[in-house]
C-alpha positions as CSV (number, residue, x, y, z in Angstrom):
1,X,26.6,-14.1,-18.2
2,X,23.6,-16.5,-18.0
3,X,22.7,-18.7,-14.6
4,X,22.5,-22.1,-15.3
5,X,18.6,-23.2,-14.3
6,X,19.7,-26.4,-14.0
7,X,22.0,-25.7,-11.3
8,X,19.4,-22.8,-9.6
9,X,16.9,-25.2,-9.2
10,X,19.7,-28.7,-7.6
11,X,21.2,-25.7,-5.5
12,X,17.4,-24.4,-4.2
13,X,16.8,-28.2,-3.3
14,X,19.6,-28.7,-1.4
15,X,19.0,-25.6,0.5
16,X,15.3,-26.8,1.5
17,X,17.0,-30.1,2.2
18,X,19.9,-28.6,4.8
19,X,16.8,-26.0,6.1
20,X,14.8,-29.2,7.3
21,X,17.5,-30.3,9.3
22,X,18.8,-27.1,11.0
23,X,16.5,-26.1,14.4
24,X,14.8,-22.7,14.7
25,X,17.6,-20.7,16.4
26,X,20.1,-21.7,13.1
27,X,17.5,-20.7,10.7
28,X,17.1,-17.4,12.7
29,X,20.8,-16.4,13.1
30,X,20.9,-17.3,9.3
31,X,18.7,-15.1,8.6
32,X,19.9,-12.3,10.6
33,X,23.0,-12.7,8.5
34,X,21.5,-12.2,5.7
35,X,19.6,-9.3,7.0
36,X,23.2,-7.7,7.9
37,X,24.4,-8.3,4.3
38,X,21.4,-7.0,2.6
39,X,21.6,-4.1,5.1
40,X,25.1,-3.3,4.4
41,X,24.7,-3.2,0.4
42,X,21.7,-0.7,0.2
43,X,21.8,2.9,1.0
44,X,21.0,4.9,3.6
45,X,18.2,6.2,1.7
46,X,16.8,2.8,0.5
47,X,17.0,1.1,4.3
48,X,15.1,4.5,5.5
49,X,12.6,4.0,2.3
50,X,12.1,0.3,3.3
51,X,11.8,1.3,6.9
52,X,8.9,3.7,5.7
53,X,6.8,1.2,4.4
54,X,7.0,-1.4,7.1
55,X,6.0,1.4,9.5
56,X,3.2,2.5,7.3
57,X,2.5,-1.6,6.9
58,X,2.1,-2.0,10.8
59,X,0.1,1.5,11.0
60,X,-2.5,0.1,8.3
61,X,-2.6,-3.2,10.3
62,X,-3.2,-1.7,13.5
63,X,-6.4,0.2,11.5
64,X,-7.6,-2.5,10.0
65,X,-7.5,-4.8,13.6
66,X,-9.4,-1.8,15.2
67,X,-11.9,-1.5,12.4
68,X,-12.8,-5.0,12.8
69,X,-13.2,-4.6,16.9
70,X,-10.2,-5.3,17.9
71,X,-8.0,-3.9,20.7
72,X,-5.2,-1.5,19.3
């Protein structure tokens, strides 16, 4: 079954609309929510995959900042 576009794109405004009114710490523990859920659906394997690459991500940041004369 086919998601209306019309309704996707009302429902996308009203979330930017309720995010502009809600203070950092909701938006945080909203997010951490949805960390949790997205956590809880994927497999071990896929959240140790993910956790690969963000690892790898801060290593090859790190790198870069030193290359360019930066402290570690």
């Amino acid at each position: 079954m086919k998601k209306n576009e019309a309704a996707q794109a009302l429902g996308k405004l009203g979330g930017q609309a309720r995010a502009k009114n809600l203070s950092d710490t909701q938006l945080s523990q909203i997010g951490k929510q949805g960390a949790k859920a997205r956590a809880s659906k994927l497999s071990a394997a896929k959240r140790s995959e993910i956790a690969r690459k963000a690892v790898q991500a801060r290593i090859a940041k790190q790198n870069q900042h030193k290359l360019k004369g930066g402290k570690a």
